[in-house]
C-alpha positions, 0 to 999 in steps of 0.5 A: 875496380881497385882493392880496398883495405880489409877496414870495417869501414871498407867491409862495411861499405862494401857489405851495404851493396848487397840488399837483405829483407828485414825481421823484427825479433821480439818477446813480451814478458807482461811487463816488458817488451823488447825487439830489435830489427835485424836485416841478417835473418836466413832460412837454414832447414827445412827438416828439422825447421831451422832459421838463423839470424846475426847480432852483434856482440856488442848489442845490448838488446839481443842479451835480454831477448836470449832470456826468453824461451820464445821470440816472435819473428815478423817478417817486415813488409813495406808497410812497416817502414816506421817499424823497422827504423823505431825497432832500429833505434839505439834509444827510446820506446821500440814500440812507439806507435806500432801495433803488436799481438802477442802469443804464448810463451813470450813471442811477440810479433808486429801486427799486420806482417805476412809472415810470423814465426815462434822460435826457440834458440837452438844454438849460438855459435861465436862468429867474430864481432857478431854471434849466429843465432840458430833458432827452431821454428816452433809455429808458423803463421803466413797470411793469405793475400786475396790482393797479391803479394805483399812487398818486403822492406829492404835493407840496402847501402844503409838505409830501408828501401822499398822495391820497385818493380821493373 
């Protein structure tokens, strides 16, 4: 194995080799809604309740969704293929065909999602072309599944896949 160029085309390629979960960050102003899927979500504390995820700095969604003072956070399953890649879209209605419930505050979420989380900004910290968002988790709604688990999305080598188990 050979060592590549520090480009963001190698970075990029090599970056894609490790696969994340992906979540939908979205806000209802009544008049307006905005999202975007977002494959760099971590969970960060425990005490105080605390989660983070990346955008870029030339994103022109996440300055619109910085107004809101609550983002609904949904945790995409396997089931929300359409959704991940239309939240994904540079252009066009994000929320095409995708089922949505909103809550107070402005949080909106994707229906059907086996996680759901209300979170306000807590801090953003410049890092590089891409700014670390620093969220408290306000509510946390999880969904009891009688059939089991449901299986993620994943964002892996560029594209969503689904897992398989082995």
């Amino acid at each position: 194995m050979g060592a590549l160029a520090l480009d963001g085309a190698a970075l990029r390629r090599a970056f894609s080799h490790f696969p994340t979960g992906v979540v939908a960050v979205c806000a209802d102003a009544g008049t307006e809604r905005v999202g975007m899927a977002v494959s760099s979500f971590v969970p960060v504390s425990l005490d105080p309740p605390l989660v983070a995820l990346c955008v870029q700095n030339t994103s022109t969604t996440w300055p619109r969704l910085a107004r809101f003072p609550r983002l609904g956070i949904s945790v995409l399953s396997s089931a929300h293929d359409r959704a991940a890649r239309t939240l994904a879209a540079k252009e066009g209605d994000r929320f095409a065909g995708i089922e949505v419930e909103s809550r107070s505050g402005g949080a909106l979420f994707i229906a059907d999602c086996s996680v759901c989380i209300d979170a306000s900004i807590q801090q953003q910290v410049p890092a590089g072309d891409h700014t670390i968002v620093v969220l408290r988790v306000n509510e946390l709604h999880c969904a009891d599944e009688p059939n089991g688990e449901v299986e993620p999305i994943v964002f892996h080598r560029s594209s969503f896949r689904r897992l398989t188990a082995s």
